[in-house]
C-alpha positions as CSV (number, residue, x, y, z in Angstrom):
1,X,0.0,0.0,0.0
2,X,1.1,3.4,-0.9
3,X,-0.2,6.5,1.1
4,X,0.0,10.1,-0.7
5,X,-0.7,13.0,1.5
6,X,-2.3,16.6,0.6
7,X,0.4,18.4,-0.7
8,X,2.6,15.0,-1.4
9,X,4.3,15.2,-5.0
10,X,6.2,16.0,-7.6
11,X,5.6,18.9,-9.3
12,X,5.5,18.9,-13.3
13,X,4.7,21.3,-16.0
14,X,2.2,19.5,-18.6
15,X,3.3,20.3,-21.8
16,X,0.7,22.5,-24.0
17,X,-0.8,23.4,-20.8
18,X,-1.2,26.6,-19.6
19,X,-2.5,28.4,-16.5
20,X,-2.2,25.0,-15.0
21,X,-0.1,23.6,-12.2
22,X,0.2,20.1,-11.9
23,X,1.6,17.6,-9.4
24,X,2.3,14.1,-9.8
25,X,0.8,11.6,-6.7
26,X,1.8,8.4,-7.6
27,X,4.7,7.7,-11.0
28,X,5.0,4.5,-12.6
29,X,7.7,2.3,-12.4
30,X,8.0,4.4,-9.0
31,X,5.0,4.1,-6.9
32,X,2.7,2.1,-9.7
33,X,3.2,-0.2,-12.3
34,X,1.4,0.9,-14.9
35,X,-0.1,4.4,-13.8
36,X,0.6,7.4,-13.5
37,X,-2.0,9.8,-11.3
38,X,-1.8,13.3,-11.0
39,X,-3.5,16.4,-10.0
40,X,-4.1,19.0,-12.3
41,X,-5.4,22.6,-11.2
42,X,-6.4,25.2,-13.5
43,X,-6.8,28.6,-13.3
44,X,-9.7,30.8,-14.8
45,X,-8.2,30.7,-18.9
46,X,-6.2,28.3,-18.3
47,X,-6.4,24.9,-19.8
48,X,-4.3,22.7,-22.9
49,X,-4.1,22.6,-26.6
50,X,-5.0,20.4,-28.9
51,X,-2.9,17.4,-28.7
52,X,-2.9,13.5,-28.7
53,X,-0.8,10.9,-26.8
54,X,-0.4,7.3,-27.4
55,X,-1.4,6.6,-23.7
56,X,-5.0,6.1,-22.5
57,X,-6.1,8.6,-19.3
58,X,-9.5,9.4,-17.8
59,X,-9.8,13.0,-16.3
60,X,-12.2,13.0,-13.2
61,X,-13.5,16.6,-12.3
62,X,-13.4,17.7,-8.6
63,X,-14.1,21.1,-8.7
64,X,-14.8,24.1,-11.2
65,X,-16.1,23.6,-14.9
66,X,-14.3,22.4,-18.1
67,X,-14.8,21.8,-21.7
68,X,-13.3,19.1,-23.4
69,X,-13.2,19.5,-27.4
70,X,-12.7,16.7,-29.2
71,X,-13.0,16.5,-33.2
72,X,-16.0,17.7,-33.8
73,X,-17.8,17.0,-30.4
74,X,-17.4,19.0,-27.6
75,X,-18.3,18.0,-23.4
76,X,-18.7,20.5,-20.6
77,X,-17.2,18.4,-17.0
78,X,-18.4,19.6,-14.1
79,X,-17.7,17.6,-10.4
80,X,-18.5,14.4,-10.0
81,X,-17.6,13.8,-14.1
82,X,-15.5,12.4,-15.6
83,X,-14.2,11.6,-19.4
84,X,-11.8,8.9,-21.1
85,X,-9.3,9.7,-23.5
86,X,-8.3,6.7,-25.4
87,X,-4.8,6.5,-27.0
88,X,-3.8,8.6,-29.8
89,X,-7.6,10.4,-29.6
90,X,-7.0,14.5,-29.8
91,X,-8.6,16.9,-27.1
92,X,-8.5,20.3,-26.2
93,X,-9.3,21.2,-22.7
94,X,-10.7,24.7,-21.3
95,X,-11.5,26.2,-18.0
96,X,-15.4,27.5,-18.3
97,X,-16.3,30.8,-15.9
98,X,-14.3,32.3,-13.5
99,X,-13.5,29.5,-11.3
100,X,-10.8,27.3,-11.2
101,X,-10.7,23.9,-11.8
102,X,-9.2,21.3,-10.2
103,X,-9.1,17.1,-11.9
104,X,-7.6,13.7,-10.7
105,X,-5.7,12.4,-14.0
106,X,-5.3,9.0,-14.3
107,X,-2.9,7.5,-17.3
108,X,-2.4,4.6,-18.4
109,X,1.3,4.0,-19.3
110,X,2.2,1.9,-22.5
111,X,4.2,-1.0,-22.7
């Protein structure tokens, strides 16, 4: 068993995100096998280009609103919701309003 603590991490800049600051929880081949869990917080603005990655992940909202965009399909997350990514599918992610949000990522890491 493995035990993270508020505050516990690593700190990581996402790549294509911005107004975001992210901390890793638990790091594959670490902590995890084949996982990698973060937390991602957002500021009003912020949020990440479009992009793709070969990995699967599932972003679970716990605060604030978001709008993932997709290729032609858009989906506004709010708490309590949450969305899979599956590898190589392109996304877009945006903070909606004025407050900021704050999401569990969970990826799955490739062999």
């Amino acid at each position: 068993m493995k035990v993270v603590k508020d505050g516990e991490g690593e700190k990581y800049d996402a790549k294509g995100h911005f107004g975001c600051w992210a901390m890793t929880k638990l790091n594959s081949g670490k902590e995890t096998q084949k996982l990698n869990i973060s937390m991602s917080h957002f500021l009003p603005d912020g949020g990440g280009e479009m992009s793709s990655s070969p990995r699967e992940r599932v972003y679970f909202i716990l605060s604030g609103c978001m709008a993932v965009k997709g290729k032609g399909e858009e989906y506004v997350l709010e708490p309590g919701d949450l969305i899979y990514i599956a590898p190589g599918e392109e996304r877009a992610i945006e903070v909606i309003g004025t407050e900021p949000v704050t999401s569990l990522v969970i990826v799955g890491v490739v062999d």
